[in-house]
C-alpha positions as CSV (number, residue, x, y, z in Angstrom):
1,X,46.4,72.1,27.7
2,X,50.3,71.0,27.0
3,X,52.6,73.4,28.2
4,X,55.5,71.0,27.6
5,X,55.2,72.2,23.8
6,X,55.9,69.5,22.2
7,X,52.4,68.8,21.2
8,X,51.8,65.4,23.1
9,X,48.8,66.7,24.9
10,X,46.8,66.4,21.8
11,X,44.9,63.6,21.1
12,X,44.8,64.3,17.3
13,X,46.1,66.2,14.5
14,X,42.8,68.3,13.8
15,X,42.8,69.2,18.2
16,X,46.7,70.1,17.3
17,X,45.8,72.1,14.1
18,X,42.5,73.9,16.0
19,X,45.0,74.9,19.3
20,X,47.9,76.4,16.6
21,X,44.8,78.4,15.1
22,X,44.1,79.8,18.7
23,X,47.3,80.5,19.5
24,X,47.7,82.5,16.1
25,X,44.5,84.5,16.8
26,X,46.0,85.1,20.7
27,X,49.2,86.7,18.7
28,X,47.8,88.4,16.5
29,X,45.6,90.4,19.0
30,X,48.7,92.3,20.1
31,X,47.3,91.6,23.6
32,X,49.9,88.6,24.6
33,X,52.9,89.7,26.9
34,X,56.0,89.3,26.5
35,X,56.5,85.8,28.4
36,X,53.1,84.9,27.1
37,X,54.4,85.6,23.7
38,X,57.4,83.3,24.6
39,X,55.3,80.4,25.7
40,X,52.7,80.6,23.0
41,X,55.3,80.6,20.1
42,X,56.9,77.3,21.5
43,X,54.0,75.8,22.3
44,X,53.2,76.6,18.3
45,X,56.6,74.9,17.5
46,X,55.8,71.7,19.5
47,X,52.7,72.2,17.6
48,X,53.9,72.2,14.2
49,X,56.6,69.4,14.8
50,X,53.4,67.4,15.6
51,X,51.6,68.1,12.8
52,X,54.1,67.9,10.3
53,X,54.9,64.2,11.7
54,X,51.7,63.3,11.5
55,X,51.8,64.2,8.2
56,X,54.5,62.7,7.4
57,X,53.3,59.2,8.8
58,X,50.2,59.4,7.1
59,X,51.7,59.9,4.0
60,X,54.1,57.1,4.0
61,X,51.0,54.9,4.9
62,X,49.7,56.2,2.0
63,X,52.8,55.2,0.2
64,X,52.7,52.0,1.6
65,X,49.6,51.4,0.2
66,X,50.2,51.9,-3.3
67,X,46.9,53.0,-3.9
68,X,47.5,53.5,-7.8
69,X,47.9,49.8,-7.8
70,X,44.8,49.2,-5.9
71,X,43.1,51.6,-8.5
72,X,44.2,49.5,-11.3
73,X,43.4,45.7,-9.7
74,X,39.5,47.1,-9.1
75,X,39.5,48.7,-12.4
76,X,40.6,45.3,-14.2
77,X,38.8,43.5,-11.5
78,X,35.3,45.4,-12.3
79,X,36.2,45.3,-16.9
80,X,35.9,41.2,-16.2
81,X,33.0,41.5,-14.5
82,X,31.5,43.9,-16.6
83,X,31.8,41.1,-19.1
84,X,29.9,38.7,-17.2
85,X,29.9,34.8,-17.3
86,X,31.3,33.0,-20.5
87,X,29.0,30.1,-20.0
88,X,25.8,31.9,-20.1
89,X,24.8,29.9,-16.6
């Protein structure tokens, strides 16, 4: 596990998302210490910085990809063809 808490010791954002559910269940048992409390909530911090630029770079990709546009090109793209060949063959 990562105890720098900063969330770089997980390989994706579901293993990030999974270890944030873990540590919620570990505080909401009651049964965490006091120091343990301590480490677990900034460990859930690093976590949710993680997370939320993951998100965040997914989305712009997203973005980037201007997938309304895409939508619309294949929509045309299938109408023509959906008309078939002028010529007849």
């Amino acid at each position: 596990m990562n105890d720098s808490g900063d969330g770089a010791g997980h390989h994706s954002y579901e293993e990030a998302v999974e270890r944030l559910e873990a540590i919620i269940v570990r505080l909401d048992s009651g049964k965490a210490e006091l120091r343990e409390t301590l480490e677990l909530c900034r460990e859930g911090k690093g976590l949710v910085e993680y997370c939320r630029a993951e998100l965040d770079a997914v989305s712009g990709e997203l973005e980037r990809l201007d997938l309304d546009e895409l939508v619309r090109k294949l929509e045309a793209g299938a109408s023509g063809e959906a008309a078939g060949p002028e010529d007849g063959g």
